[in-house]
N, CA, C and O atoms as a DFTB+ gen file, in Angstrom:
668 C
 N C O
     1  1      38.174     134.094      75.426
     2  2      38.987     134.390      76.606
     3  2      39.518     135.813      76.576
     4  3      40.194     136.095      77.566
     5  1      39.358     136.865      75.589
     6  2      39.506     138.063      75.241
     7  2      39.511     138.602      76.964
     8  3      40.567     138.858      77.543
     9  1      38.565     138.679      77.425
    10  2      37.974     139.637      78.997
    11  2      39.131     138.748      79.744
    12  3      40.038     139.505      80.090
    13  1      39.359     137.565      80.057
    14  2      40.624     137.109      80.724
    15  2      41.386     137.572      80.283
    16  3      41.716     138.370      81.160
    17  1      42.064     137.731      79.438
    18  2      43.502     138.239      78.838
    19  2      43.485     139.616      78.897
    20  3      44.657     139.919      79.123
    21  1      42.729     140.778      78.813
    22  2      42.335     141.624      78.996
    23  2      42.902     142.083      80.467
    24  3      43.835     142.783      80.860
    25  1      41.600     141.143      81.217
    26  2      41.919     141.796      82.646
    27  2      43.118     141.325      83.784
    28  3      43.451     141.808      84.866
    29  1      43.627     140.069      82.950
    30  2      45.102     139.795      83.479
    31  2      46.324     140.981      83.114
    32  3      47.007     141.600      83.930
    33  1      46.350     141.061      81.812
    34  2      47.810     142.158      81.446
    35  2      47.433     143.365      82.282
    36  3      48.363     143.931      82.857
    37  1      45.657     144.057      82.500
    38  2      45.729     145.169      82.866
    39  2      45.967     144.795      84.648
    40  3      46.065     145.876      85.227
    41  1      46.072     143.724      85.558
    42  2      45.926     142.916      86.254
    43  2      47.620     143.343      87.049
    44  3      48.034     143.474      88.201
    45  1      48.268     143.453      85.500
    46  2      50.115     143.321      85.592
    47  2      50.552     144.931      86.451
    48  3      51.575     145.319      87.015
    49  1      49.597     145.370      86.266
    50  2      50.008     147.114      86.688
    51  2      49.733     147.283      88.090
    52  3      50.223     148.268      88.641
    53  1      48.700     146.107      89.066
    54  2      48.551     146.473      90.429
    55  2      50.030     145.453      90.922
    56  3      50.782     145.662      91.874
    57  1      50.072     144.633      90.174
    58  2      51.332     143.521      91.115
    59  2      52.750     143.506      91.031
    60  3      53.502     142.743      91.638
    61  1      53.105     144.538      90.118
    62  2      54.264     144.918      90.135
    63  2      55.571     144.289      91.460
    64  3      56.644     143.686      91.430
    65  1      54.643     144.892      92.521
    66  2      55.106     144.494      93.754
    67  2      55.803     143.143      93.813
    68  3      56.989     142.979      94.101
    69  1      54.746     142.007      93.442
    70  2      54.875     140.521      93.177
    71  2      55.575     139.850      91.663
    72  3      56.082     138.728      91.630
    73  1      55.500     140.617      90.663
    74  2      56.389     140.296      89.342
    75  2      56.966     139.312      89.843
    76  3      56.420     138.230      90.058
    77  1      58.405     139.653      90.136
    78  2      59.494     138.974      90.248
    79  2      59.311     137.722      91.161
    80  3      60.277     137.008      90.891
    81  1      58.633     137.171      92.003
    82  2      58.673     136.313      92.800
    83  2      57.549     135.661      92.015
    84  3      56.808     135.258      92.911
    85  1      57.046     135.356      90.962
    86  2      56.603     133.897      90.598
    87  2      56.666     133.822      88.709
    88  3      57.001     134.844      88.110
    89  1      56.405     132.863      88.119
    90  2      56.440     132.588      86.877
    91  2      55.244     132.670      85.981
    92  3      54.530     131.675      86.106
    93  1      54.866     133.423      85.239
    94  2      53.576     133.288      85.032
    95  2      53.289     132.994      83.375
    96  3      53.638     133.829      82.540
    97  1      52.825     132.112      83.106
    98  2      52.749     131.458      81.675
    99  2      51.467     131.788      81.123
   100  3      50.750     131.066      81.816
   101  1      50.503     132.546      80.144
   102  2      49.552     133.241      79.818
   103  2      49.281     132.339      78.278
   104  3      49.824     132.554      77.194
   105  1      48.536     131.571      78.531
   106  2      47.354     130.840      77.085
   107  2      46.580     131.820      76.628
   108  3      45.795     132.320      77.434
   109  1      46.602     132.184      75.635
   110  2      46.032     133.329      74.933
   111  2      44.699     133.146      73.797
   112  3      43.712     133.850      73.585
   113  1      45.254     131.664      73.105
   114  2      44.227     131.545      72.115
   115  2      44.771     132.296      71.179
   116  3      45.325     133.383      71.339
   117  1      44.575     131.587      69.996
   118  2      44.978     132.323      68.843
   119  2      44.544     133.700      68.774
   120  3      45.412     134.573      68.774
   121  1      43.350     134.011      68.718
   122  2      42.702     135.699      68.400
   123  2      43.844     136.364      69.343
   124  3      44.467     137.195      68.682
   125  1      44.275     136.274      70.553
   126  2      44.796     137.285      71.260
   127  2      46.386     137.576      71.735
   128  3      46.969     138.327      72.517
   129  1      46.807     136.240      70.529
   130  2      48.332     136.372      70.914
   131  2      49.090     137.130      71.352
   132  3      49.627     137.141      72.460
   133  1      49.239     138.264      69.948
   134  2      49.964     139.032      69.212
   135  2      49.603     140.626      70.239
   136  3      50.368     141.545      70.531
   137  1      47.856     140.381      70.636
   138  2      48.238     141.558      71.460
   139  2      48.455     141.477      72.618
   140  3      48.833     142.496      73.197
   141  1      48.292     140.220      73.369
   142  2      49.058     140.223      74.818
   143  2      50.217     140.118      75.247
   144  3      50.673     140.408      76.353
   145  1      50.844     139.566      74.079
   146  2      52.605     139.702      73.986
   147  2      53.246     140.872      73.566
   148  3      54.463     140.943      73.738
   149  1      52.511     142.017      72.927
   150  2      52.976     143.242      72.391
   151  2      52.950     143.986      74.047
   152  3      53.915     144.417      74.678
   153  1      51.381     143.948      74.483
   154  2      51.262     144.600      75.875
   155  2      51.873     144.128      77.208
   156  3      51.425     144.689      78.208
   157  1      53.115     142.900      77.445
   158  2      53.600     142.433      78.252
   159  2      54.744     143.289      78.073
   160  3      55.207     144.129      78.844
   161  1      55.242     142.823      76.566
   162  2      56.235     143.831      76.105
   163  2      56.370     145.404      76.504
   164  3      57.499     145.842      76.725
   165  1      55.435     146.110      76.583
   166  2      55.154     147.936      76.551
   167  2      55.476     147.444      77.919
   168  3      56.613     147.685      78.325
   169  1      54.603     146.750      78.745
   170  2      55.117     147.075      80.182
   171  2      56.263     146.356      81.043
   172  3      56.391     146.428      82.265
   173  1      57.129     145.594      80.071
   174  2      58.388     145.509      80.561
   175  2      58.639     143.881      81.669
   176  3      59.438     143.570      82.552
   177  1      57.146     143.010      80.805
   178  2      57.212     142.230      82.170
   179  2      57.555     140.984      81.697
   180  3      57.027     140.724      80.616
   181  1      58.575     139.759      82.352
   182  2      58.454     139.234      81.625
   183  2      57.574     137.775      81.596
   184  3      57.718     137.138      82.640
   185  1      57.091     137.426      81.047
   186  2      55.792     136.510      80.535
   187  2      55.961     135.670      79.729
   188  3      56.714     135.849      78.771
   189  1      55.344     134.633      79.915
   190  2      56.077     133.651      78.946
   191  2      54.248     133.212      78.159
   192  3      53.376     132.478      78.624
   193  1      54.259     133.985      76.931
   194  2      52.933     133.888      76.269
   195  2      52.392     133.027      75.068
   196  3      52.479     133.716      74.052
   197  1      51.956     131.996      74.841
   198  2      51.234     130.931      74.030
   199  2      49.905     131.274      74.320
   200  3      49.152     131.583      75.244
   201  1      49.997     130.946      72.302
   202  2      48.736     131.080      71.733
   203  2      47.722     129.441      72.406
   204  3      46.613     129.323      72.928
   205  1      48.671     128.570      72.082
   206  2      48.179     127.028      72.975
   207  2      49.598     126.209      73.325
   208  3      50.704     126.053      72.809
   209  1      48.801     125.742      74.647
   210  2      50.110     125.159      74.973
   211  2      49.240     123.612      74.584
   212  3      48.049     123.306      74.635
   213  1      50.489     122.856      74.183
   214  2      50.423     121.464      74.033
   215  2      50.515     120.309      75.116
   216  3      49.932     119.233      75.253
   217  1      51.329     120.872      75.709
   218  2      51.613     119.659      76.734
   219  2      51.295     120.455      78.358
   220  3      52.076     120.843      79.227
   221  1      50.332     120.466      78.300
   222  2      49.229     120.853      79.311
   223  2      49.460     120.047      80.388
   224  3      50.251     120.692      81.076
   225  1      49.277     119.234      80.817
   226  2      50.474     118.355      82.077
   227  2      51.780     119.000      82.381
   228  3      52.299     119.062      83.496
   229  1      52.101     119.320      81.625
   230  2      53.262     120.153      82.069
   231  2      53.122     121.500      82.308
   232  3      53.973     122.081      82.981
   233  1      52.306     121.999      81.919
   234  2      52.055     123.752      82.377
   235  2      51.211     123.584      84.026
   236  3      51.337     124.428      84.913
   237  1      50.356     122.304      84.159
   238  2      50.080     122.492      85.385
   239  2      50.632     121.794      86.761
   240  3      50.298     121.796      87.946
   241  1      51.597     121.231      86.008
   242  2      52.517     120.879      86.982
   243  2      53.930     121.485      87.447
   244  3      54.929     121.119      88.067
   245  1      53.357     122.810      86.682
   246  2      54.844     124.343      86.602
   247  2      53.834     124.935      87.848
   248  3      54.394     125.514      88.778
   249  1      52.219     124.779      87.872
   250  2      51.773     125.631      88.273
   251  2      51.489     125.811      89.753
   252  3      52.073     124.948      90.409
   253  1      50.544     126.937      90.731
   254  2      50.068     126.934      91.827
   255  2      48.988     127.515      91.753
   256  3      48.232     127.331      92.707
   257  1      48.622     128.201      90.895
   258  2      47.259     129.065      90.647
   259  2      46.919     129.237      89.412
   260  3      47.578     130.056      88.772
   261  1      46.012     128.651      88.864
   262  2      45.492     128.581      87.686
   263  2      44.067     129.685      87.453
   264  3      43.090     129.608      88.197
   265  1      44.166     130.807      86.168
   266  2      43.182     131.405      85.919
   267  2      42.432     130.914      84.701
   268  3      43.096     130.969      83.666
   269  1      41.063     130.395      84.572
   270  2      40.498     130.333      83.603
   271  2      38.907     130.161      83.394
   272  3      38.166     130.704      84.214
   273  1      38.466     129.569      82.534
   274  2      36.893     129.180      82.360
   275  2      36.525     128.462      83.194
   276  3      37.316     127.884      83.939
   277  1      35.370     128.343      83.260
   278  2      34.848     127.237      84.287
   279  2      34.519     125.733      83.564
   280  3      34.153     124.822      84.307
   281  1      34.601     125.585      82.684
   282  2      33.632     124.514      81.580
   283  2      34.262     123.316      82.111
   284  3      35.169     123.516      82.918
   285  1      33.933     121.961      81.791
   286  2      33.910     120.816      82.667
   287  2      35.333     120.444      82.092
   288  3      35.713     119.499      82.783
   289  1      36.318     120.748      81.133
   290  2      37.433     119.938      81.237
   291  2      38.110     120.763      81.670
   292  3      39.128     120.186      82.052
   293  1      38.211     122.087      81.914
   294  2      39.247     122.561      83.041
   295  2      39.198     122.556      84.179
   296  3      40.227     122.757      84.825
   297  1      37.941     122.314      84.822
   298  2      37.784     122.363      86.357
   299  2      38.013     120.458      86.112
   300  3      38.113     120.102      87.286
   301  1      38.101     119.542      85.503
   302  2      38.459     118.174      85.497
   303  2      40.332     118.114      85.721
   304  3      41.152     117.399      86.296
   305  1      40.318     119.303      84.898
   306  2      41.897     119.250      85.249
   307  2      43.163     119.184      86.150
   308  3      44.132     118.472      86.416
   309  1      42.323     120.825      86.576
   310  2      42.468     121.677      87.466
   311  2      42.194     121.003      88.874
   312  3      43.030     121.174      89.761
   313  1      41.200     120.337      89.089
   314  2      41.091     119.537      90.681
   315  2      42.332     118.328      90.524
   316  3      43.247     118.211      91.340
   317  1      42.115     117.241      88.990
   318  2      43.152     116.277      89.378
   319  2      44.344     116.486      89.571
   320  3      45.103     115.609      89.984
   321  1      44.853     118.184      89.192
   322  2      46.317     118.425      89.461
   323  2      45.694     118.744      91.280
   324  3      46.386     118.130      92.093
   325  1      45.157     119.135      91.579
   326  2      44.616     119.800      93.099
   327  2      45.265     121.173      92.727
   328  3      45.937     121.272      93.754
   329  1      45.519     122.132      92.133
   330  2      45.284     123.109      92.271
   331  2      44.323     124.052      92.145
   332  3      43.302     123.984      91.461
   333  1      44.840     125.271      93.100
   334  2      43.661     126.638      93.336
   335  2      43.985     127.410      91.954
   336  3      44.969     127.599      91.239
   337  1      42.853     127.691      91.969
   338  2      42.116     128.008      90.449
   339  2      41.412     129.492      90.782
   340  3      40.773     129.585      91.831
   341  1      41.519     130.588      89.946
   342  2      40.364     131.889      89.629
   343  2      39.733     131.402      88.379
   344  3      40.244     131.412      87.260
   345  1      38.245     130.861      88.801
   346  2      37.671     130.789      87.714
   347  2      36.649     131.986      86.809
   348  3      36.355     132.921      87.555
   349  1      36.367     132.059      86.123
   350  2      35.472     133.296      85.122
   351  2      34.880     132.539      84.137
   352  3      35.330     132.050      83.101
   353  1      33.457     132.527      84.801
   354  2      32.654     131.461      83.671
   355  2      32.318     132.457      82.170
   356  3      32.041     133.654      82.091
   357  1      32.477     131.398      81.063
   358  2      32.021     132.139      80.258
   359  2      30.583     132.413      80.224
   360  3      29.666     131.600      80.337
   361  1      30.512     133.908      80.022
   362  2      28.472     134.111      80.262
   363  2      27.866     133.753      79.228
   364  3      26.661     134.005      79.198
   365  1      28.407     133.143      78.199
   366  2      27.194     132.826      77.082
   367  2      27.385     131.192      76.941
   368  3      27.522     130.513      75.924
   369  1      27.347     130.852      78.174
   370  2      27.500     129.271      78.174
   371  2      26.157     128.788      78.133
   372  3      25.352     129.423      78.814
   373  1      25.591     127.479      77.272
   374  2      24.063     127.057      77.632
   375  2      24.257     127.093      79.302
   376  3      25.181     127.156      80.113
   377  1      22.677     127.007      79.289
   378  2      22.071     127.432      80.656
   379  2      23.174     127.666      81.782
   380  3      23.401     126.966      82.769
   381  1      23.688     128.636      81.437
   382  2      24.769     129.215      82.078
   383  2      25.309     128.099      82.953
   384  3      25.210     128.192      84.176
   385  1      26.006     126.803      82.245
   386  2      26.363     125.807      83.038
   387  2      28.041     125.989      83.648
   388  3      28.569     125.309      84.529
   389  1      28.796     127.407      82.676
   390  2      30.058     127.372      83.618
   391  2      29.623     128.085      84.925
   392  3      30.394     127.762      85.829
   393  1      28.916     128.712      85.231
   394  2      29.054     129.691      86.816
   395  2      28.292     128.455      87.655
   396  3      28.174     128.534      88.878
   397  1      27.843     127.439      86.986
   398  2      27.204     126.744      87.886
   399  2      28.173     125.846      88.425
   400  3      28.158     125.552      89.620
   401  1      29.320     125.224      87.333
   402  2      30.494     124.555      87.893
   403  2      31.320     125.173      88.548
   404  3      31.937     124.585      89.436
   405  1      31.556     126.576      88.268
   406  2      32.106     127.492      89.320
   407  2      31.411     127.495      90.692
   408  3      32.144     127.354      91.672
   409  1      30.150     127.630      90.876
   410  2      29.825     128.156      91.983
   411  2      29.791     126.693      92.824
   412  3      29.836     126.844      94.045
   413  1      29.734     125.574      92.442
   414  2      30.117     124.375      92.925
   415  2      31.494     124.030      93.683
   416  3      31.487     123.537      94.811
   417  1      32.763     124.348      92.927
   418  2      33.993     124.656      93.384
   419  2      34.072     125.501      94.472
   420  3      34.442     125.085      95.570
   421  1      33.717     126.801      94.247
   422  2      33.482     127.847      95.225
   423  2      32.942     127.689      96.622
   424  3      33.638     127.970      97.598
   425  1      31.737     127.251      96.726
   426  2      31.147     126.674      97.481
   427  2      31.598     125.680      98.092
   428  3      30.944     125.387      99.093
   429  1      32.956     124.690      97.752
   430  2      33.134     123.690      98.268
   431  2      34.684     124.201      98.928
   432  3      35.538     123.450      99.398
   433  1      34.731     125.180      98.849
   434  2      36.128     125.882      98.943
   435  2      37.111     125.607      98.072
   436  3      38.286     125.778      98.396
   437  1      36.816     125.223      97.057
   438  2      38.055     124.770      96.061
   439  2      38.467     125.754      94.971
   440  3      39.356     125.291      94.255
   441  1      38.138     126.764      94.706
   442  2      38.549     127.828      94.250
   443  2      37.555     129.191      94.319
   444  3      36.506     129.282      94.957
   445  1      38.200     130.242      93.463
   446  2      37.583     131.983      94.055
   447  2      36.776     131.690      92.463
   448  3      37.240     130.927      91.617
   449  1      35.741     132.325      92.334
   450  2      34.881     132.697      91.040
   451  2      35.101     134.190      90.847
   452  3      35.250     134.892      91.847
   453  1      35.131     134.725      89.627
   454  2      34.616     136.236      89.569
   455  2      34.182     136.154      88.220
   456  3      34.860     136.111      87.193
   457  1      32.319     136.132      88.452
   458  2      31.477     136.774      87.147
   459  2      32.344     137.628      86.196
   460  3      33.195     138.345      86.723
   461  1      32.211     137.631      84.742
   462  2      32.745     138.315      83.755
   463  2      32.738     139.461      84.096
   464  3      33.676     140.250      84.208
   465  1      30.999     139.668      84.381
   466  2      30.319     141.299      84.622
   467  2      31.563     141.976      85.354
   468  3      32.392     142.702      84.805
   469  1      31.545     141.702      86.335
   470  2      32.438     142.399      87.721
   471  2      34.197     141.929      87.383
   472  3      34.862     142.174      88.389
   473  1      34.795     141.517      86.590
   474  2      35.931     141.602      85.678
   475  2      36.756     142.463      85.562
   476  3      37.045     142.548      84.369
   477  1      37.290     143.143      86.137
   478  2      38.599     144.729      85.696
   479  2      40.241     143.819      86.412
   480  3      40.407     142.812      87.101
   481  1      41.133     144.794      85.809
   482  2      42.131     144.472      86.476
   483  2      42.985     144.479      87.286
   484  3      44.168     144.140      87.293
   485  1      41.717     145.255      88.600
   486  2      41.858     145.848      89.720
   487  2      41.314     144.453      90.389
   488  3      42.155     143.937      91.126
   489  1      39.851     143.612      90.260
   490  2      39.533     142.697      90.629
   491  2      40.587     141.324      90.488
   492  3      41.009     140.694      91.457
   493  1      40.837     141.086      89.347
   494  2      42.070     140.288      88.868
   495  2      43.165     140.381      90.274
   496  3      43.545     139.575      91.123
   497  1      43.417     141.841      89.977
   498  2      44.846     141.351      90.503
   499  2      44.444     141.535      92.257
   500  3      45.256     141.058      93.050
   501  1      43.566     142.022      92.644
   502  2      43.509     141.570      94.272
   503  2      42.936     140.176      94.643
   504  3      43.030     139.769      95.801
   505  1      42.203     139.272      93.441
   506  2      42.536     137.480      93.887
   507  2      43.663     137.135      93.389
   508  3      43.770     135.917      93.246
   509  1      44.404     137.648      93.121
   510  2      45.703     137.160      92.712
   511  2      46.647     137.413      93.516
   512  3      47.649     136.700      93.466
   513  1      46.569     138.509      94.478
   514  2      47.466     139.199      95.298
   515  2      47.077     138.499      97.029
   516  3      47.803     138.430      98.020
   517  1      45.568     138.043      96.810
   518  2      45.217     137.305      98.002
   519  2      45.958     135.709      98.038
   520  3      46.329     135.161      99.075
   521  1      46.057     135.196      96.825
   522  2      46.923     134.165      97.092
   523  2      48.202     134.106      97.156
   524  3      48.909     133.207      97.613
   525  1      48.493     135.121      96.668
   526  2      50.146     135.286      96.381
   527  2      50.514     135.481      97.755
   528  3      51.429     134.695      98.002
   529  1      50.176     136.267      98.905
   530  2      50.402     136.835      99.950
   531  2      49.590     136.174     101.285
   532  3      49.279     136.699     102.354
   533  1      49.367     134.737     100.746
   534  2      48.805     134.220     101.835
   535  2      49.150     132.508     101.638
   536  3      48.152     131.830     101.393
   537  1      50.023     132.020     101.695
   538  2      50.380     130.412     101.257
   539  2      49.388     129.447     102.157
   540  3      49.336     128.249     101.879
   541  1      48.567     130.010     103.288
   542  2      48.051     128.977     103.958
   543  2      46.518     128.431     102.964
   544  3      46.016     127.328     102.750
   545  1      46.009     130.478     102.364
   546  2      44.986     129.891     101.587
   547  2      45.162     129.211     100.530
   548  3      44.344     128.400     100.098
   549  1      46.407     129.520      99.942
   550  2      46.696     128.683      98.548
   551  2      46.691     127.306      99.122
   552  3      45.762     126.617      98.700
   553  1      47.345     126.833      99.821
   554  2      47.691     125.090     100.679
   555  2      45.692     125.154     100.502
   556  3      45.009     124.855      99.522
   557  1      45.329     125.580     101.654
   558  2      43.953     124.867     101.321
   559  2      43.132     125.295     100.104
   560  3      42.239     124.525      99.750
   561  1      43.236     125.914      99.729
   562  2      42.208     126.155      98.384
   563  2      42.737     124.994      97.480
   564  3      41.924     124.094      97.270
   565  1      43.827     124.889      96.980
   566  2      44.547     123.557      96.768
   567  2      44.226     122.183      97.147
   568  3      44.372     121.318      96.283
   569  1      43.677     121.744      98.682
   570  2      43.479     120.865      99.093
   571  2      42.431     120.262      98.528
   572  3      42.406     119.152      97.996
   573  1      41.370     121.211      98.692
   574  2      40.080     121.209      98.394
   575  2      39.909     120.941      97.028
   576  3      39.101     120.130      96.575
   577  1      40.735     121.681      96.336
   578  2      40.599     121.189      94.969
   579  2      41.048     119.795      94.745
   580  3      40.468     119.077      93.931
   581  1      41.792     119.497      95.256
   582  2      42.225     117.956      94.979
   583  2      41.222     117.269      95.724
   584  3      40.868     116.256      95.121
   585  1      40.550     117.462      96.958
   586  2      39.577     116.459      97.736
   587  2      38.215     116.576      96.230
   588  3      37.712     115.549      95.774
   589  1      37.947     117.609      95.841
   590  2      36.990     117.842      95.075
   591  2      36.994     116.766      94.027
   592  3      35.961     116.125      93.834
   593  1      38.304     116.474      93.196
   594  2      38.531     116.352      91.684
   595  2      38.566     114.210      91.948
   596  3      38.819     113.520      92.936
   597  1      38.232     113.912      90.722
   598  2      37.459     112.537      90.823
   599  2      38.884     112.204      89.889
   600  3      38.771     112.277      88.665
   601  1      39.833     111.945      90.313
   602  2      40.801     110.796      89.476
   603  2      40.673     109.505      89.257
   604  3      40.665     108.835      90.289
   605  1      40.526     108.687      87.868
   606  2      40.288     107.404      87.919
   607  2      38.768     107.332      87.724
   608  3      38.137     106.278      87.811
   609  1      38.178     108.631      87.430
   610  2      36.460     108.677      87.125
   611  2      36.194     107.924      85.969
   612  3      35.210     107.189      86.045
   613  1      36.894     107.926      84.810
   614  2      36.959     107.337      83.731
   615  2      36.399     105.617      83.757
   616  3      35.483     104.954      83.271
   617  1      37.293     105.466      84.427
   618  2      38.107     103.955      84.685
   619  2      36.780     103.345      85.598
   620  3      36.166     102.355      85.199
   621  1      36.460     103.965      86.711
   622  2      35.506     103.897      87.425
   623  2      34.029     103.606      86.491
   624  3      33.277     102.662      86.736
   625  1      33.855     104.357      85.671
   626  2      32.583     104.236      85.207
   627  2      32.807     103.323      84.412
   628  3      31.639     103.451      84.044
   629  1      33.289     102.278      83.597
   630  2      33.956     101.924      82.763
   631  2      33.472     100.664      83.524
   632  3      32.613      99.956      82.997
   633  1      34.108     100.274      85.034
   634  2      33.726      99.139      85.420
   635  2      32.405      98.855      86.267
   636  3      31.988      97.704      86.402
   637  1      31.769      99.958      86.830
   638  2      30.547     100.240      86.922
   639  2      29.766      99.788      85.619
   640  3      28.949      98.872      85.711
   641  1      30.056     100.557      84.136
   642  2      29.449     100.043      82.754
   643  2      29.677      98.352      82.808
   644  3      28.568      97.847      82.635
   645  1      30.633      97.378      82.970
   646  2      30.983      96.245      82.873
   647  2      30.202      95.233      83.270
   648  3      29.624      94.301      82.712
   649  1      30.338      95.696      84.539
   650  2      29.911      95.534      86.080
   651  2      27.687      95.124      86.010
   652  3      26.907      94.391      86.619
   653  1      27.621      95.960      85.094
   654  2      26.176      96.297      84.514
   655  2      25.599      95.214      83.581
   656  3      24.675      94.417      83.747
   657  1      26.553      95.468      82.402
   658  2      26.451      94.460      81.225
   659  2      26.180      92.666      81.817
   660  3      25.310      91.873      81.455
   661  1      27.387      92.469      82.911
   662  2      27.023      91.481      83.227
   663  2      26.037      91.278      83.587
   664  3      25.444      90.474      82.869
   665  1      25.407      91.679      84.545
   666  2      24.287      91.509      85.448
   667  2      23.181      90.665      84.681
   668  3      22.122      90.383      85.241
């Protein structure tokens, strides 16, 4: 997640504008703690930064816009909370299966994609500044994500499996 964390802090220098009007909580992953909390620090902002958060239900139920990977348990997440999501598939995924779950979302209107390649923190922060400054797209990009996301999929297949056995 290095290129996310990367192009979020450098991300912090176009939105200045927006700082103060929302909360922003930054998962870092161990490798990148120490320097995204040093560089929040230099620029004075304040951030509330974990290496991992634990109780993940609760960070996305703080949330309205979620930035991350595309891989199948965050976009599982991410729709059952129904929130709008910037996803960034990782590019060395087998057969590049995150841009494909991205471009699925995307396509369905349920969240924005941006390829690694095309990544700076000029790109960052103008999908970030498009939702921040527009609540109707956040409401539907949101929607969509929740019409998208399969709650009870578990449970579902489970009695579908049952459902089978008998037969």
């Amino acid at each position: 997640a290095t290129a996310i964390n990367t192009a979020f802090v450098d991300a912090a220098e176009f939105l200045t504008d927006l700082w103060g009007g929302f909360r922003v909580i930054h998962q870092t992953g161990e490798q990148g703690y120490e320097q995204v909390k040093e560089a929040y620090q230099r620029k004075k902002l304040k951030v509330e930064v974990h290496s991992f958060i634990e109780d993940m239900a609760s960070a996305y139920g703080a949330a309205d816009l979620v930035i991350c990977r595309a891989g199948a348990t965050s976009i599982a997440e991410i729709t059952a909370f129904g929130l709008a999501s910037i996803l960034v598939p990782y590019p060395f995924a087998s057969d590049n299966h995150q841009e494909v779950n991205g471009r699925c979302l995307e396509e369905a209107g349920a969240a924005v994609m941006i390829i690694q390649d095309r990544l700076t923190g000029r790109v960052m922060a103008d999908a970030v500044r498009s939702f921040c400054t527009d609540g109707e797209r956040l409401k539907e990009i949101s929607a969509k994500a929740c019409e998208f996301g399969r709650p009870g999929a578990a449970k579902r297949i489970a009695e579908d499996f049952v459902s089978l056995l008998g037969s």
